[in-house]
N, C-alpha and C positions, 0 to 999 in steps of 0.2 A: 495486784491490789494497790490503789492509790497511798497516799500516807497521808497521816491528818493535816498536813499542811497542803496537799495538793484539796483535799475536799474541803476545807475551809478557804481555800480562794477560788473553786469553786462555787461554793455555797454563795461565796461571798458577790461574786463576780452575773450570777443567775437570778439573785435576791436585788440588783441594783437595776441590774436591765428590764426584771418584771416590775418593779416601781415605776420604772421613768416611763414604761409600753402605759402605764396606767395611770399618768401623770398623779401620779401621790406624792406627797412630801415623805420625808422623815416621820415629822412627826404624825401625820394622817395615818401610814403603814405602822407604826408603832402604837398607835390609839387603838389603831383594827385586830392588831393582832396582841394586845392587851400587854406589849411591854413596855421596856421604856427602851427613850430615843436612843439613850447612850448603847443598848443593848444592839437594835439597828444598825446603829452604825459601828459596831464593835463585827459585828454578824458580815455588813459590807465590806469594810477592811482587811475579812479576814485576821482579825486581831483572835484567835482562840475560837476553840469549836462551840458552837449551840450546842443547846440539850436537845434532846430528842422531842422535847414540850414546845421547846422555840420553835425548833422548824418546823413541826405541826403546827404552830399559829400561823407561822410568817408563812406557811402554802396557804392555809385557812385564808387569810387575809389576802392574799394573790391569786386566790380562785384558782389555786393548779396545786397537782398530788406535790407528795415530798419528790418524789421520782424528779420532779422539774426544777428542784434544787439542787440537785445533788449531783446529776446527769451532766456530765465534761462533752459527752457526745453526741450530745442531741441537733440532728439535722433539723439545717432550713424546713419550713415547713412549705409546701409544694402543692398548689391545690390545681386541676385540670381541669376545663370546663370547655367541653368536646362540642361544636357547632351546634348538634344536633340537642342540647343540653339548656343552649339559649332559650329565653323565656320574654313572647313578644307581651308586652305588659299595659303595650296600649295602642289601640289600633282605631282610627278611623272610617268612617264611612266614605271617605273620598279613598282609602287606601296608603294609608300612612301607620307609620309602625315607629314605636318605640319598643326595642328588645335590649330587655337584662343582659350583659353577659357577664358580667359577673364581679363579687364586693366582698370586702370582709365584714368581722363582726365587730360589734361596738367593746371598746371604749370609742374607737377611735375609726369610723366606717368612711370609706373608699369604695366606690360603684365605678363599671365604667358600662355606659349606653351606645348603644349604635342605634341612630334616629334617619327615616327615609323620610320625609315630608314632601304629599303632591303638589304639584300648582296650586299655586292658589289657599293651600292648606295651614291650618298652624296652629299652634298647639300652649293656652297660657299656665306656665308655672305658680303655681303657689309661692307666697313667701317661704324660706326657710327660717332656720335657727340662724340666730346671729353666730356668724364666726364659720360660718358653713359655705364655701367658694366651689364652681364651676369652671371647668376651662371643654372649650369647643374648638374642635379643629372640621373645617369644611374637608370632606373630600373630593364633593362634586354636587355642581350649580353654587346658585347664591341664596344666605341663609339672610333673613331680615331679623335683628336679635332685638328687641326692648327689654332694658332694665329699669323701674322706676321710669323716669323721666329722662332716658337718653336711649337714642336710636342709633345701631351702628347695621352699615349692610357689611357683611364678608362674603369674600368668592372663595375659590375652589384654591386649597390651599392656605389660605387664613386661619390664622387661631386666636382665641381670645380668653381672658379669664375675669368673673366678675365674683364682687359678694351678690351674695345668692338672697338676703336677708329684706331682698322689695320683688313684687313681684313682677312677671318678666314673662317675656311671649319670644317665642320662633316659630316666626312665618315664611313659608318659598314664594317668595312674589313672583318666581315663573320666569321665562316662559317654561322649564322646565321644573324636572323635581329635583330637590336636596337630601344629600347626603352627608352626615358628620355625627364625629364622635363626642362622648358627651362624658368626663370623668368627673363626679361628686364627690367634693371633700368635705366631712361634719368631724373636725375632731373631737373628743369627747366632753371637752368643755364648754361642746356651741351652745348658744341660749341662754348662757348665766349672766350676759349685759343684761340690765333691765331694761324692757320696750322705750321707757320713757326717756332714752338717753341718747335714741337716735333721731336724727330731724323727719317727718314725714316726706317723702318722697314725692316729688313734681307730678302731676298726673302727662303723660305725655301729649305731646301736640297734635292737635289732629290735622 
C-alpha cells in the first residue's frame, strides 16, 4: 500500500499533466472545479492530501474518474489502427482517395492522411481554424501545393508545413500520380484569433 506521501505526489503529479494535456490555467481548473487556486496548487505540490470532495471536483473538472488521479501506474495509452480499419473519406471520380488513418481526440486533435491524387487531379481545401498547421511529405511524383496566394511544387521526398487558416489546393500535375502523407494539427485553442486580425490572403496568380 502506497503511503500518503507517495499518493499525494501522485495526485499531485496526475492533476498537473491533465491541466497542462487541457491547456487550463490554475485558475480556470480551480473555477471548474469550484475551489480555490491556493487549493490547486497545494493539490499540485503535493503539499497535503485532498479530501475526498476535492478530488471528486478536480476529476469532475478533468473529465476523468478519480481512478486517473490517484493511478502511479497507469500505461501509455496505445491505440492500433490495422490497414484494413483505414477509412477512405474522399474519393474522386478520376480515382483519387483520400484515407483516414487515423487521429486523436479533441482538446487537442492530430489526424494523419494518406492521399493518392491522379493526373491531372486535385483536391481544394477549405480554410481551417487559425492556429491549425499541416505538414506533407511526398512519397512519390510531384504534388503542386497552393496556399492562399503562394505556389510551391515538391517531388518525391519533400516535405512541407504550412498554416492551414487560407484555403489551399493539391494538384498532381502529372505526367503521373501522387503520393503523400498528410498530418493535421488543430490544437485546442485553434480559432480564438478573431478573423479580423488576419490580412486576406492574395488570390493566386493565374
Amino acid at each position: 500500500m502506497q503511503s500518503s506521501d507517495d499518493v499525494a505526489a501522485t495526485v499531485g503529479r496526475n492533476v498537473r499533466a491533465l491541466r497542462q494535456q487541457r491547456r487550463m490555467t490554475i485558475d480556470a481548473l480551480a473555477a471548474a472545479a469550484g475551489v480555490s487556486r491556493g487549493t490547486v496548487i497545494q493539490v499540485e505540490t503535493a503539499r497535503g492530501n485532498p479530501s475526498i470532495v476535492t478530488l471528486c471536483n478536480l476529476a469532475s473538472a478533468l473529465k476523468v474518474g478519480v481512478a486517473s488521479l490517484v493511478d502511479s501506474d497507469a500505461a501509455p495509452r496505445l491505440v492500433v489502427r490495422r490497414s484494413e480499419q483505414a477509412a477512405p473519406l474522399w474519393t474522386s471520380p478520376a480515382g483519387s482517395t483520400a484515407v483516414f488513418r487515423i487521429g486523436t481526440d479533441p482538446p487537442d486533435v492530430v489526424e494523419l492522411w494518406d492521399w493518392t491524387l491522379q493526373p491531372g487531379d486535385a483536391f481544394d481545401g477549405e480554410a481551417h481554424p487559425i492556429g491549425t498547421a499541416e505538414v506533407l511529405s511526398v512519397l512519390a511524383g510531384r504534388l503542386a501545393l497552393h496556399v492562399g496566394g503562394t505556389a510551391t511544387d515538391l517531388g518525391e521526398g519533400d516535405t512541407v508545413m504550412f498554416e492551414a487558416h487560407a484555403p489551399h489546393r493539391y494538384a498532381a500535375p502529372g505526367p503521373g500520380s501522387v503520393r503523400f502523407t498528410m498530418v493535421v494539427v488543430q490544437p485546442g485553442d485553434a480559432g480564438l484569433v478573431p478573423p479580423a486580425a488576419i490580412a486576406p490572403a492574395e488570390p493566386p496568380e493565374s
